[in-house]
N, C-alpha and C positions, 0 to 999 in steps of 0.2 A: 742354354735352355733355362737353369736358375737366374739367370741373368733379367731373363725378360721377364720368368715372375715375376723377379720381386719387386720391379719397376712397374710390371701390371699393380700388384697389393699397395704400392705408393701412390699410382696415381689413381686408384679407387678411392682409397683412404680420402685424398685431399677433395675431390667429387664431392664424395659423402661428406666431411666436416663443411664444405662452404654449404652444400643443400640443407643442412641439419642448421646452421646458424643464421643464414639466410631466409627461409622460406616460413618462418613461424609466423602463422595470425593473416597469411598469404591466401589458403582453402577457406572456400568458402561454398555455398548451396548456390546455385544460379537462380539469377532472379526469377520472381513468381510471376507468370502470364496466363491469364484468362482463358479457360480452354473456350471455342466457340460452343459446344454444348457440353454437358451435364453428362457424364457418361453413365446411364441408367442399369447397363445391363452387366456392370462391374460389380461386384461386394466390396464397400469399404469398411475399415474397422478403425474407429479413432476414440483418442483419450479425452479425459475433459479433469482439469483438478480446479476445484471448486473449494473452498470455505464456509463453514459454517462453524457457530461456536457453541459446538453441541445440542443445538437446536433441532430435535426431530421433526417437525413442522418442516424445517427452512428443507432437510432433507430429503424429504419423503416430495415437497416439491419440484427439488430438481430430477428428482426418479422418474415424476409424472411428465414434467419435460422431457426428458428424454425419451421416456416411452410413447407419449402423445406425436412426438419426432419421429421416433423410428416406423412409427402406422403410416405417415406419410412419407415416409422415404424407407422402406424395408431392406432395403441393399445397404442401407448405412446403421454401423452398430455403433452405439455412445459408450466409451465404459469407464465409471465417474471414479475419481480418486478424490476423500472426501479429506481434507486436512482442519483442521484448530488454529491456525497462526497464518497468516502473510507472507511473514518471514519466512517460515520456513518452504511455502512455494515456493519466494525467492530463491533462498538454498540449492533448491533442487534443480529448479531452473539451471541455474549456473550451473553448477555439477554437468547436466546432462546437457548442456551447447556441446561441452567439448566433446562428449561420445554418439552425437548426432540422436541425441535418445529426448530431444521434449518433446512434451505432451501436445495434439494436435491445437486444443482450445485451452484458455489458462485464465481463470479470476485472480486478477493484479491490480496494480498502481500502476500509472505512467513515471513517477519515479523509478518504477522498478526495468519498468520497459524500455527506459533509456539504457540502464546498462545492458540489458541483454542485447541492444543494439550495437553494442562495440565488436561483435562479430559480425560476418558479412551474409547478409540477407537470410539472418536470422527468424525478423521479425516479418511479418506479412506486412505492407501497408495498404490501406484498405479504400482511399479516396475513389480509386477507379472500381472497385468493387463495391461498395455502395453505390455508385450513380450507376454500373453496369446496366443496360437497358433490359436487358432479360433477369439476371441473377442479381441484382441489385438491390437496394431497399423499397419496397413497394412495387418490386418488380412483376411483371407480369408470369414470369416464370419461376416465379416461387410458388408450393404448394398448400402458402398459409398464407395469412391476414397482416404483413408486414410492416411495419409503418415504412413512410416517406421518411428520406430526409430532413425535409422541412418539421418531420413532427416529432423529430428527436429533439428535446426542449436545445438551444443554440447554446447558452452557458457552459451546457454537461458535455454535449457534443466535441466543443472548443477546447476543453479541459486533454482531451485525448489525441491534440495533434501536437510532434514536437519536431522542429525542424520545418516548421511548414508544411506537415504532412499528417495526416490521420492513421495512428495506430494502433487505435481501440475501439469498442464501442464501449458506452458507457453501459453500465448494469443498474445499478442502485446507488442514489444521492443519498449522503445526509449530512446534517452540519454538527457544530458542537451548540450544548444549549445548558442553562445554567438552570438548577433542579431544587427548589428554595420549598423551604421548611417554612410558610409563612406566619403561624404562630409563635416560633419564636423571633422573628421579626418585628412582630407587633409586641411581644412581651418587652423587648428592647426599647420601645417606645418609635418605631418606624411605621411607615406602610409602605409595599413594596410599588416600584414605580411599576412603567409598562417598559422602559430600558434603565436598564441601571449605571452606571458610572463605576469605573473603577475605583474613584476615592470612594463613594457610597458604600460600596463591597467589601471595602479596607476598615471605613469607619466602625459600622456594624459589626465586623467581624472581632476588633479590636475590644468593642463595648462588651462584646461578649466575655470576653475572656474575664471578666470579674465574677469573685469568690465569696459564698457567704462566712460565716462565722467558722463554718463546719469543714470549711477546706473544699465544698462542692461550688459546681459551676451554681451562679443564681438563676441563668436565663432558664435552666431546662433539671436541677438537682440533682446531676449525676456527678461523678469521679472524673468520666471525659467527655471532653468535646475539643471537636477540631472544626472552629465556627465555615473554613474555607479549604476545602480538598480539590486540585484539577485532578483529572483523570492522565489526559496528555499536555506533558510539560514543551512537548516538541509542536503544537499548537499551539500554548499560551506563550511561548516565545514568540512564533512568529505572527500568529494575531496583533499581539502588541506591539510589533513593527510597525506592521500593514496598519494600523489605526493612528500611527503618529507619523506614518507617510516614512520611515526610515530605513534606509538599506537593511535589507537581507541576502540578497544576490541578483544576479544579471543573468538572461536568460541566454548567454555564451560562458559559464560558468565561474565568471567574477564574485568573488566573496566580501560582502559587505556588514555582513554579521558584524563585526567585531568594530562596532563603533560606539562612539558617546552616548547616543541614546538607549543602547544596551547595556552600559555600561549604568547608567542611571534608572533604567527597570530595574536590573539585576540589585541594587542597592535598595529600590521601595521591598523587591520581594523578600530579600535579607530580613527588613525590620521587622515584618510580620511573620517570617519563620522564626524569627528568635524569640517572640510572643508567645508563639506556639497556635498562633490566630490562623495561620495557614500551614498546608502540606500537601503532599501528593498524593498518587497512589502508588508508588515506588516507593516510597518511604512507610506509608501507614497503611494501605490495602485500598480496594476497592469504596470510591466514594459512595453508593449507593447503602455502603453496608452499614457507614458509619448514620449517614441521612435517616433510612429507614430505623436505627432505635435512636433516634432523635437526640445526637452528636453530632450532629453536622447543619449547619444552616444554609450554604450552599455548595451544591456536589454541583461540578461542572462535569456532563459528561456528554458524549454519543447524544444523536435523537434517536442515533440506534438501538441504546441502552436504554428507553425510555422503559420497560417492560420491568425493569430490576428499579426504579426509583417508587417512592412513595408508601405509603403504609399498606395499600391494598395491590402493591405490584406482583402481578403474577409469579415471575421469576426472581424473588427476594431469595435471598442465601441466607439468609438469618433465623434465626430459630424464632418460633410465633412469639413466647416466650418475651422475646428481647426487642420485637418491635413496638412502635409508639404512635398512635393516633395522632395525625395533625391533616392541617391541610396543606399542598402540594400545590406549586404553581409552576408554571415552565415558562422563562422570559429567554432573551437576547444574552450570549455571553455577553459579560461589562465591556461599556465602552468609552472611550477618551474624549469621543462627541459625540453623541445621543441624535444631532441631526444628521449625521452621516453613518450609519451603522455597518462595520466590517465584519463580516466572518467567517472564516474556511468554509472553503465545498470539500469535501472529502464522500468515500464510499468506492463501493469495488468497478475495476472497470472490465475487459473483456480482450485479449486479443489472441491472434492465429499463428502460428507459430508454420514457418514455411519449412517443405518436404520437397523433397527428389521429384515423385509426384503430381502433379496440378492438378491431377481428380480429385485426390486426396485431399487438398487445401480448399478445392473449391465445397467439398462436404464437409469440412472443417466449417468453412465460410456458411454454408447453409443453416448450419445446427447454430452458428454463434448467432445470426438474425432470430433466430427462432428463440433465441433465450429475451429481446425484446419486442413479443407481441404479447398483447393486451392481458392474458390469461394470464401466463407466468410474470410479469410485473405488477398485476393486482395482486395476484396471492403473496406474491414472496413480499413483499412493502407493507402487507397486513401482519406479517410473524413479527414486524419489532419498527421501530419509529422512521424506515425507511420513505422515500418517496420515489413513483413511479419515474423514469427519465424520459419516457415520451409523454406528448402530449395527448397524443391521442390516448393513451391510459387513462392519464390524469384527469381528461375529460367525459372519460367513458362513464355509464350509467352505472355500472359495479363499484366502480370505486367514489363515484360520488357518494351514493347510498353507504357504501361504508364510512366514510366520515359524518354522513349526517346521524351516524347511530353511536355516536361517540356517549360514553357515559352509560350506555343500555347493559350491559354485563361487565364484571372484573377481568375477561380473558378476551375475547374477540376484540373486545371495544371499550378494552382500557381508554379510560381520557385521557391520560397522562401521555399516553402512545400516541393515541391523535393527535393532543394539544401538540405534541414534538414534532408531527408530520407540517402539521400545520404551520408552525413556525417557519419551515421551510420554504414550503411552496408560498407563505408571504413575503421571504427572503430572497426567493433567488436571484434578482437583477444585485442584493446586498454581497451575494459570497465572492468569494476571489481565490485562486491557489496560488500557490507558487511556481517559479519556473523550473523547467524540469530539462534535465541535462544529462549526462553520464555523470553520477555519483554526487546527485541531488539526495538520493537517498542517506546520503555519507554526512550530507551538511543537516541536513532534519534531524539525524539522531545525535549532532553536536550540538542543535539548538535546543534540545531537551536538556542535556546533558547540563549546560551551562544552567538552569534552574534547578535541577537537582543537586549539583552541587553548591551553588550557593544557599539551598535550605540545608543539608548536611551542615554545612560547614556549622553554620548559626544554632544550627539545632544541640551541636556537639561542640559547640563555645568556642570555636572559634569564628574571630572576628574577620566579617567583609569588607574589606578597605581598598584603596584604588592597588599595593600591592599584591593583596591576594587575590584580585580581580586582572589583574597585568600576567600574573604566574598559574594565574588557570586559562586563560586565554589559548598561553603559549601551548600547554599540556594539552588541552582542546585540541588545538590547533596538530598539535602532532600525533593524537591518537587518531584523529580520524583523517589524515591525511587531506590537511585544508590547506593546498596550496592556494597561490594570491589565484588561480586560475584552475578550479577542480576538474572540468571536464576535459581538456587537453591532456592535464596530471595524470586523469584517468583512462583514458585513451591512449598515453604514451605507453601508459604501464600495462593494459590488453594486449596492446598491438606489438609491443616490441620482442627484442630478440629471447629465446631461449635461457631458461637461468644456466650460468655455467658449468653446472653439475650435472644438470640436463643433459648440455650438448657430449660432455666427457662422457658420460654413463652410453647413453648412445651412439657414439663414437668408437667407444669399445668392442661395444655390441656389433656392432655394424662391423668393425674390422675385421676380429674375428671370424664371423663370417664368408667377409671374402676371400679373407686367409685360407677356413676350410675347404674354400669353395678353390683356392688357384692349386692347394697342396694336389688335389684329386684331380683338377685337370692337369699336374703334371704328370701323377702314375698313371693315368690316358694312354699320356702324348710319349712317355718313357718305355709303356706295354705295348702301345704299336711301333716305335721305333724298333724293339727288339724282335718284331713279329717281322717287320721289312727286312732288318739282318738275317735274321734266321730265313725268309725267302732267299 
């Protein structure tokens, strides 16, 4: 009888260690299918995490979407989780794939939605639910004013497929846009163009930096100024690719970053950190802060930031005190050819997050259309220098009339907020993204990194030279896990086995167990033996 225990506790043991090292990253949610109807007479309850950046406005919007949602669908409850950061959705994302715990609908990046795609039908993809002839876009069986397909602008649309396939919708567009102090432009002896040029931006900035007798700047007579601050260092890298046509990466996850012509950015931005002519906002805070008391001649930031730029911006952080009267203009970030103008499409996108469920995903699916119809994309693109992503928005009589009342108040209808809207929607056949992969996100925040560290260094005297540009490379390279091939990298590393402490710790676990479990079925099988002798 001990005999066959303990060859029973053996070959459980070995069961469980091949299940436990074999089968990780193996579970997954079954794929999402279309219910044929809409099952009405169910209560669904689903999450929504959203972003705003403390903007009561932007909030109080999405309350009214959803409540404006829930009147035409009263079986479905929205309940919003309002975050500050990207990131930190990301975060949590992650986090909860592995405990089956995301949020129904989720305001992301497609960067981000690639990795949450390295688990198994994680993410909803949405191609056949948008053309769905009933629950579709524009569908007949929606209980609002949906747009088509067709009238989702194509650019934004396009930004949200990867793999060949659509996994978001798009929410709200906007690009980067350069935020210039034009007076002292002209005190420098300039006038600003209608596109500027990188050397233009360098030259000016550089002129700036001279001193009167008294140790102060002359352009503007203060103690500081930082003629050139970007906001995002991980767009002025990769802009300045995209404008000189030079690798960045391949949209199978090939890393091209780490070439000559980066290598030769990286060396123009050195000279002017070490001037003190430019910096970031990592380094020296928010561009708009320095801009607005008239330290700064051009802040490159957001069109979404447009509300924080300028002397009369709503949303300044500065003490009245310390702001400076000028005039304010909004052009093109600089560019390397002025007849070909490059620049990011950025801004938040939208996607579904698949459940056990299909009622469930498909009121998921409902409430996410509903966040672009014509109401909630005028309002919310009016709170800060956003643009609508349909067209049918865009063309709508609400939102025309609010651009043409540009200039009319300091708060509805900042110009400065317009003028940034505007630059958009004259740009959009101009912007471009990047490709987007499993742990795209991972190479974006090494392509920042590489200009922040090259202003440090310069800033704090030390010299950028082709060695210390070879040995931040490699550091680069290995803090952010830049293999010659990042999405496989990243992929291998999801999908593979169990760490080995893992599988021991639960190995234990598990043995145990079946130890306690064969000990008790032997005082069983020993109590009834004794029961049959004793018959």
């Amino acid at each position: 009888m001990m005999k066959k225990a303990k060859l029973c506790i053996v070959a459980a043991t070995m069961i469980i260690m091949t299940l436990l090292s074999g089968c990780h990253g193996s579970k997954g949610l079954p794929e999402f299918e279309i219910p044929e109807e809409f099952d009405e007479s169910r209560s669904y309850e689903i999450t929504f995490w959203a972003k705003n950046d403390t903007n009561k406005v932007q909030s109080d919007i999405y309350k009214k979407a959803i409540s404006d949602f829930e009147k035409l669908y009263p079986n479905i409850k929205v309940n919003m989780r309002l975050y500050t950061d990207y990131g930190r959705i990301y975060n949590d994302v992650i986090t909860n794939i592995s405990t089956s715990t995301t949020p129904n609908v989720c305001i992301t990046y497609p960067d981000h939605i690639a990795t949450y795609m390295s688990g198994i039908n994680v993410v909803v993809p949405l191609d056949r639910l948008i053309d769905d002839p009933k629950y579709g876009l524009g569908a007949d069986g929606v209980k609002f004013d949906s747009p088509k397909r067709d009238e989702v602008v194509p650019e934004f649309l396009n930004e949200c497929y990867l793999n060949g396939e659509c996994y978001a919708l798009p929410f709200m567009r906007s690009t980067e846009a350069l935020y210039i102090n034009e007076d002292l432009v002209k005190a420098l002896g300039y006038e600003v163009p209608d596109v500027l040029t990188w050397d233009f931006v360098w030259e000016v900035s550089e002129k700036a930096m001279e001193k009167d007798a008294s140790g102060n700047f002359a352009v503007n007579g203060q103690k500081v100024l930082i003629p050139f601050i970007y906001k995002s260092t991980d767009n002025m890298m990769i802009s300045m690719l995209k404008q000189k046509n030079a690798g960045y990466s391949t949209s199978e996850g090939d890393i091209e970053i780490f070439n000559d012509t980066t290598t030769e950015l990286l060396k123009e931005v050195a000279v002017h950190a070490k001037s003190g002519a430019f910096s970031t906002f990592k380094i020296s805070s928010y561009p708009g802060n320095f801009l607005n008391a008239g330290q700064c001649i051009f802040a490159l930031d957001s069109t979404a930031g447009a509300t924080w730029m300028g002397s009369d911006a709503p949303l300044s952080d500065i003490a009245e005190a310390s702001k400076k009267q000028f005039t304010t203009v909004v052009r093109p970030i600089p560019q390397f050819d002025v007849s070909s103008p490059r620049m990011i499409s950025q801004g938040p996108s939208v996607c579904v997050f698949n459940k056990d469920d299909p009622q469930e995903v498909l009121a998921s699916w409902l409430f996410t259309q509903f966040l672009l119809t014509n109401e909630v994309q005028t309002a919310y693109s009016e709170t800060e220098g956003y643009v609508p992503v349909t067209r049918k928005a865009q063309e709508s009589d609400e939102y025309r009339e609010y651009l043409s009342l540009a200039g009319t108040d300091e708060n509805d209808h900042y110009i400065i907020k317009e003028e940034a809207a505007k630059l958009l929607l004259n740009n959009m056949s101009n912007t471009f993204v990047t490709p987007v992969f499993n742990g795209s996100a991972s190479l974006r925040d090494a392509a920042g990194a590489l200009i922040e560290n090259v202003t440090k260094a310069e800033r704090r005297g030390t010299k950028v030279d082709d060695a210390f540009l070879e040995k931040m490379y490699q550091d680069v390279k290995s803090l952010y896990k830049l293999d010659s091939n990042l999405s496989g990298a990243m992929k291998k590393e999801s999908m593979g086995p169990l760490p080995k402490a893992s599988v021991i710790l639960l190995t234990v676990l598990a043995v145990s167990w079946v130890m306690i479990g064969s000990v008790r079925l032997m005082q069983i099988l020993k109590k009834k033996k004794e029961e049959k002798t004793t018959d």
